[in-house]
C-alpha positions in Angstrom: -2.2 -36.5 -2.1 -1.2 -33.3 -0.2 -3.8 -32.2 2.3 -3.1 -28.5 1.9 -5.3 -27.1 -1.0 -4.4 -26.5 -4.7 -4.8 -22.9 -4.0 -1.7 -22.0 -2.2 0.2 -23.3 -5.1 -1.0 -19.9 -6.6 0.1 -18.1 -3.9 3.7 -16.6 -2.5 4.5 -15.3 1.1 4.5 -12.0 1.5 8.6 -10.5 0.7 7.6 -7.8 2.9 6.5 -9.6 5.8 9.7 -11.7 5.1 12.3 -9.4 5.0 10.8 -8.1 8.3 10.6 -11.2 10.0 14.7 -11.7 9.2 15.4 -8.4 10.2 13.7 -8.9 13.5 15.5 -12.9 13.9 18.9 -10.9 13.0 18.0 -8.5 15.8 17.2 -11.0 18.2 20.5 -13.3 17.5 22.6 -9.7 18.3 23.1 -8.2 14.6 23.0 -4.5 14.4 20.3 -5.0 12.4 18.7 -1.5 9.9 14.7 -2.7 9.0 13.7 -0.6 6.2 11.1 -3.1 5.1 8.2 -2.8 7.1 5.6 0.0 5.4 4.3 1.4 9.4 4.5 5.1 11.0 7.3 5.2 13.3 5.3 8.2 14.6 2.9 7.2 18.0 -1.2 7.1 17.6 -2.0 10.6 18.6 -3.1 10.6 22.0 -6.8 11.9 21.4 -7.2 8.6 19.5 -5.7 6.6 22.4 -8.1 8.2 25.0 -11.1 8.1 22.7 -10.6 4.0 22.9 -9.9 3.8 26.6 -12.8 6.0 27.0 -14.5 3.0 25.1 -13.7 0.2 27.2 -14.7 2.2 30.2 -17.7 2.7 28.6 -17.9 -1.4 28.0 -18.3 -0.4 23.9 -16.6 -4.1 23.9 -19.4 -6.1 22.6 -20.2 -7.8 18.6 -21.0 -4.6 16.4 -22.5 -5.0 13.0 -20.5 -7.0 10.7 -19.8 -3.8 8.4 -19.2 -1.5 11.1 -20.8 0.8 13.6 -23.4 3.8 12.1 -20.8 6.1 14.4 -17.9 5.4 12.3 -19.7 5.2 8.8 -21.0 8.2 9.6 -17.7 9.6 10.2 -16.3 7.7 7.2 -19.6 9.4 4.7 -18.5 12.8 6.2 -14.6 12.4 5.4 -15.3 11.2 1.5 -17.5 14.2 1.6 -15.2 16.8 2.8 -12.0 15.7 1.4 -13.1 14.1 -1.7 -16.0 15.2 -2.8 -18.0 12.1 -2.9 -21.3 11.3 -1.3 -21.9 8.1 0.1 -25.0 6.9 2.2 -24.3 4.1 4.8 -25.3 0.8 2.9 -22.7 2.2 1.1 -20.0 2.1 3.5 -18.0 -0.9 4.7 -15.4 -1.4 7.6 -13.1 -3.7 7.5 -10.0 -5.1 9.7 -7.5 -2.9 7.7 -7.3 -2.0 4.1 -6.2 -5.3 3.3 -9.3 -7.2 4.2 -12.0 -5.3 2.3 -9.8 -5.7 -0.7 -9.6 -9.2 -0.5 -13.6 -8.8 0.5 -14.1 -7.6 -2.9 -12.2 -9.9 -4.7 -13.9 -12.8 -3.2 -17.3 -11.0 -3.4 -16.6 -10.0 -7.7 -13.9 -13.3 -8.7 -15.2 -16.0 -11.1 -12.4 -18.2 -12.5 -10.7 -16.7 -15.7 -11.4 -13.0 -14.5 -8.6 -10.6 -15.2 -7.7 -8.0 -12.7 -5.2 -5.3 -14.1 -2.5 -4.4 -11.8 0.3 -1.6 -12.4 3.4 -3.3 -11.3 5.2 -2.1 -9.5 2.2 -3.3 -7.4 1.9 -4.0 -3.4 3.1 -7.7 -3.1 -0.7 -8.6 -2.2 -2.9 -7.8 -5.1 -1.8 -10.1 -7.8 -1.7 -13.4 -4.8 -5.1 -12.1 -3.4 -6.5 -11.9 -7.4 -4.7 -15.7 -7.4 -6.2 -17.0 -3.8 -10.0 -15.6 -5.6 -9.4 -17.7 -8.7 -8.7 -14.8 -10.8 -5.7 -13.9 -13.4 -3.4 -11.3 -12.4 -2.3 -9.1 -15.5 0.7 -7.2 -14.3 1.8 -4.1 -16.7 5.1 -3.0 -16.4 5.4 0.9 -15.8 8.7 2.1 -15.7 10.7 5.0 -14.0 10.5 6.5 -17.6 6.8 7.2 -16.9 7.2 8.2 -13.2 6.4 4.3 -12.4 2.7 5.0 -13.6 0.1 3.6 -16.0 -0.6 4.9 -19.4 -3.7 5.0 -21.0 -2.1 3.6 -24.1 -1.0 0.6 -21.7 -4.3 0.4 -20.1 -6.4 0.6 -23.0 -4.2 -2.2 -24.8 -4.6 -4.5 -21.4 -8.4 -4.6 -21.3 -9.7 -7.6 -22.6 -13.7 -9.1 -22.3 -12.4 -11.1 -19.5 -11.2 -8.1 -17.5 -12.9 -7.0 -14.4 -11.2 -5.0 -12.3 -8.0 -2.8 -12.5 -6.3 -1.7 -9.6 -4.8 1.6 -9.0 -3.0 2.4 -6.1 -2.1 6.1 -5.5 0.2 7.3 -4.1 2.2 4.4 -4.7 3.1 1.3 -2.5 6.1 0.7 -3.3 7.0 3.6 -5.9 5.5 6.6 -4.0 4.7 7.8 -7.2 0.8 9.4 -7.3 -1.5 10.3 -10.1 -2.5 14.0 -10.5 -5.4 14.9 -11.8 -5.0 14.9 -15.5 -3.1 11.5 -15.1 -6.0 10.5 -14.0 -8.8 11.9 -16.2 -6.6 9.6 -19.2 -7.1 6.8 -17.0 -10.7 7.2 -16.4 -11.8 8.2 -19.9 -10.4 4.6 -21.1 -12.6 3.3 -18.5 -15.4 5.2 -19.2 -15.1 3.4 -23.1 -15.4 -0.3 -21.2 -18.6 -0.4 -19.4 -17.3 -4.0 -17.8 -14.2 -3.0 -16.1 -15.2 -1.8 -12.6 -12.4 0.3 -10.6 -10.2 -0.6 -7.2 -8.7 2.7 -6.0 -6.2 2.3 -2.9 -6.3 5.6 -1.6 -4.5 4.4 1.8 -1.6 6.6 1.4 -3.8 9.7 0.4 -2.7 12.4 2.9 1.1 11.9 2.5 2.2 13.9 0.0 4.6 16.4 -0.7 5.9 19.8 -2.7 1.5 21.1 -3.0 0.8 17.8 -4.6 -2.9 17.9 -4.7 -4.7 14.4 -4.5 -7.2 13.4 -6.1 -9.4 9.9 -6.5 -11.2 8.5 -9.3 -14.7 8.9 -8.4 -13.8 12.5 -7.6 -11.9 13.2 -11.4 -15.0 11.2 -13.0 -18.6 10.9 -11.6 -19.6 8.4 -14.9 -17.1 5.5 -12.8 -18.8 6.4 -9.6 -21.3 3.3 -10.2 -18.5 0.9 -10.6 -15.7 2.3 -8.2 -14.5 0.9 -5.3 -12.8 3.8 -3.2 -10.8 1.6 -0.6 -9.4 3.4 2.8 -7.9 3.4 5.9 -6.4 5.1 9.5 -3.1 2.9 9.4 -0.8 5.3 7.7 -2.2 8.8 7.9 -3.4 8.5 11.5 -0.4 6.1 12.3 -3.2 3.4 13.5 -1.1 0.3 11.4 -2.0 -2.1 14.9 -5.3 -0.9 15.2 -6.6 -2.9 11.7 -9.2 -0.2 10.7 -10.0 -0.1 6.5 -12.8 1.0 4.9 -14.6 1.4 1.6 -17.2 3.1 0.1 -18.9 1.9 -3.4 -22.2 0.7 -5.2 -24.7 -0.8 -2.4 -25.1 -4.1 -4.3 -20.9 -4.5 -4.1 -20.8 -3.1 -0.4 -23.6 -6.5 0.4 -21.7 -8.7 -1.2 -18.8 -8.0 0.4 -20.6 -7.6 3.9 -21.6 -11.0 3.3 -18.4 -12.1 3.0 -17.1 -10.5 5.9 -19.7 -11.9 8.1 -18.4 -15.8 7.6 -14.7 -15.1 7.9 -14.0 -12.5 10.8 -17.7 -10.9 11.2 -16.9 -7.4 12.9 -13.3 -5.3 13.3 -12.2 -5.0 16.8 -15.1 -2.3 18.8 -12.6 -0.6 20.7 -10.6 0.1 17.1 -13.4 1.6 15.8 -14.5 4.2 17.8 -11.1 5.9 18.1 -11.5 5.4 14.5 -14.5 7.7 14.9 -11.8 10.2 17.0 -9.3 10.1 14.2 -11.7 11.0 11.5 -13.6 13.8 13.0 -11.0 14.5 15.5 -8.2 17.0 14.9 -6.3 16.8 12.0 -3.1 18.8 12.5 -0.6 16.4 13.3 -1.1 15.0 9.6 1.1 18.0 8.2 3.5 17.7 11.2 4.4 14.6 10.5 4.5 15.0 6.5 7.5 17.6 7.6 9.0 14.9 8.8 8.6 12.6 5.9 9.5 15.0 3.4 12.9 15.7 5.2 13.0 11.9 5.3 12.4 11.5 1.7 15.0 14.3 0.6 17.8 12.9 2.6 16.9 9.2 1.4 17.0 10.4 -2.3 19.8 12.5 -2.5 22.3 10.1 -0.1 21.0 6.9 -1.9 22.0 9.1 -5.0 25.5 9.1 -4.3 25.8 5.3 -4.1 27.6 3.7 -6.5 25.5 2.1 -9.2 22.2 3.2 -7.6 19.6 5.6 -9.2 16.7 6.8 -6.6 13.9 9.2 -8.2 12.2 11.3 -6.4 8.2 10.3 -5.1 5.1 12.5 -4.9 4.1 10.5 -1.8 3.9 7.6 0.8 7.1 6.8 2.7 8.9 4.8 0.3 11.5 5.2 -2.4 12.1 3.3 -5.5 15.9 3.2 -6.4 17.3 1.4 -9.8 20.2 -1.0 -8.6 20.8 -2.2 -12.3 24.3 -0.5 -12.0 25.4 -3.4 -9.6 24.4 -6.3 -11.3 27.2 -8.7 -12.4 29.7 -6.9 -9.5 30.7 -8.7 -6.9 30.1 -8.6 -3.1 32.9 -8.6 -1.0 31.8 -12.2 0.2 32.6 -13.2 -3.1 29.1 -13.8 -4.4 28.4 -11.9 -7.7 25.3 -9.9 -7.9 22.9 -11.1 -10.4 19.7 -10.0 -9.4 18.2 -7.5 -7.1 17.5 -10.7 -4.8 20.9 -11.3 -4.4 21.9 -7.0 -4.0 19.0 -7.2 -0.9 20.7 -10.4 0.4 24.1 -9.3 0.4 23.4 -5.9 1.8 21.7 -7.8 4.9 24.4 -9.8 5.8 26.9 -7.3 4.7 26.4 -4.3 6.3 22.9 -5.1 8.2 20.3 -3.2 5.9 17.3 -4.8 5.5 15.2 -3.9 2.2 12.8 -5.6 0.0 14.1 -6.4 -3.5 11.9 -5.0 -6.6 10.9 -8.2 -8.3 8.5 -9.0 -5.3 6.9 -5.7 -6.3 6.9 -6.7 -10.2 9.6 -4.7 -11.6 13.5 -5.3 -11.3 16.3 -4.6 -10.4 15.4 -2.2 -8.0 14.6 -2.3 -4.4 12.2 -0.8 -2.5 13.3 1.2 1.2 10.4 2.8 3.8 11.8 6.0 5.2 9.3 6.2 7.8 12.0 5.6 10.5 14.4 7.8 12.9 16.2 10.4 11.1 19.4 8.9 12.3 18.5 5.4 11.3 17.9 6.2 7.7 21.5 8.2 7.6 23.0 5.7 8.9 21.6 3.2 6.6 22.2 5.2 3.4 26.0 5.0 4.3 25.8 1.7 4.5 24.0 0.9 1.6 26.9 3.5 -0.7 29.8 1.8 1.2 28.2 -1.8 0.2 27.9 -0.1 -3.4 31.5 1.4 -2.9 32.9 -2.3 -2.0 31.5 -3.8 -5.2 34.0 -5.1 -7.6 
């Protein structure tokens, strides 16, 4: 009788986590080593943000807060739905969490009976279907191809929906496509919902302010007020605000979801790191320039990702509305073979072989739900990703 519990049978590591680990192992053991795995700002916390949690300590703000936060930051939190989304929110609606990934995984836990469906566009984050599994829920995956911009259809949703279903996850921009809903997109997603008064709504807004070419964001409480009573609008500071370390998320939704959720919270972790929270405060009602400054950057990023990985042999990249990650199709390389002799069969093996080939680290597409492709974060040096890209197209160049 194993003394681990049944549930982690329904549960896989994380591939992203993973591929970064080996990258860093490679590293250490003296490989010239390219991580393009890791999802993390290689841009520095802006220093306001630093000094506003020094000036914390100094203050001795280093004590237990509330288990859902302190009123300064949900106050800052109510203010920012309010000005940049155009939802109101009172503070029992409001819940902190240590990064986005906890108060999902609060809500899961808080919502879960067994049997309950959650709906999940793949490609999906690597963590929603195994924290759906770890609740006691059923994952229901549907596929969304590159023909559709990697996004859900409300044919496809509509057809998914069952009595059993209780959530559906969208995740916009994209983690790992990049791809991001625009408004109409959305409004054809919603007015599905709107028909099923059951399935309640888990929008992963955590890559909302990097977007590119006037893309105009938008969230699903904002495109339709009838969800607003069964929409859980999850956020964060990690990517925008380049706070990954810090482990700041946040939520706002119905008061009754927001209590369960706190109650939760307060027998695993109780309350995020103090010190994390009020720069928190800083970042959100601090100055906000740097945000475009750096989206220069990641646009540039993005076009020289696209167009270099699009002269690769066998490799087809689209182009993403958002985030810091591209998509590309390695379909064209299957059944070749590597120059180790080891034919490539799936995009496992491609994301293998390109490690110990040419030292490129990249996290294969069927951990995301949707093969064979790969998925590569460009938010790195300039000269890293170049160098990389040549790489990967003399790996694909080598092929035989």
């Amino acid at each position: 009788m194993s003394f681990l519990a049944a549930a982690l049978d329904r549960v896989k590591p994380s591939a992203t986590i993973a591929v970064t680990d080996k990258a860093r192992a490679l590293k250490a053991a003296g490989r010239n080593v390219i991580g393009l795995g890791a999802g993390e700002p290689d841009f520095d916390t802006p220093a306001n943000i630093k000094l506003a949690a020094i000036r914390a300590i100094e203050a001795g703000k280093t004590k237990y807060t509330a288990v859902d936060g302190i009123p300064e930051l949900k106050e800052a939190i109510i203010a920012k739905f309010q000005r940049e989304n155009g939802v109101t929110y009172k503070p029992n609606q409001i819940i902190v969490g240590t990064g986005g990934k906890q108060v999902l995984y609060n809500a899961l836990m808080a919502t879960i009976n067994p049997g309950d469906e959650v709906i999940i566009p793949a490609p999906y984050w690597v963590s929603y279907p195994e924290m759906v599994a770890l609740a006691g829920g059923e994952p229901v995956p549907v596929v969304c191809t590159a023909a559709t911009g990697f996004k859900l259809q409300a044919e496809a949703l509509d057809r998914a929906i069952t009595p059993k279903t209780k959530w559906v996850i969208l995740c916009s921009p994209s983690n790992p496509t990049g791809a991001a809903y625009t408004r109409s997109e959305l409004k054809a997603l919603t007015d599905v919902l709107v028909k099923h008064p059951h399935v309640w709504v888990m929008t992963d807004d955590m890559y909302e302010h990097l977007v590119y070419d006037d893309f105009q964001f938008t969230t699903v409480a904002q495109v339709e007020p009838k969800l607003y009573d069964r929409t859980l609008t999850v956020n964060g500071v990690s990517k925008a605000y380049c706070m990954t370390g810090w482990r700041i998320g946040y939520a706002g939704g119905p008061a009754q979801l927001i209590k369960a959720m706190s109650t939760i919270q307060s027998q695993s972790t109780s309350n995020p790191c103090s010190i994390a929270q009020w720069a928190s405060v800083e970042a959100l009602n601090g100055p906000q320039d740097f945000i475009p400054a750096n989206n220069k950057m990641f646009k540039e990023r993005r076009d020289l990702v696209v167009s270099m990985l699009n002269q690769a042999k066998g490799i087809e990249c689209p182009r993403p509305e958002g985030a810091f990650y591209v998509y590309p199709s390695c379909a064209g390389t299957i059944g070749k073979t590597a120059p180790s002799g080891k034919v490539i069969g799936n995009d496992e093996d491609f994301v293998t072989e390109l490690l110990e080939t040419e030292g490129v680290a990249v996290v294969q597409g069927s951990a995301f739900g949707l093969g064979p492709a790969f998925r590569i974060s460009y938010a790195t040096k300039t000269s890293d990703l170049e160098d990389a890209c040549k790489r990967i197209q003399r790996f694909c160049g080598n092929l035989r």
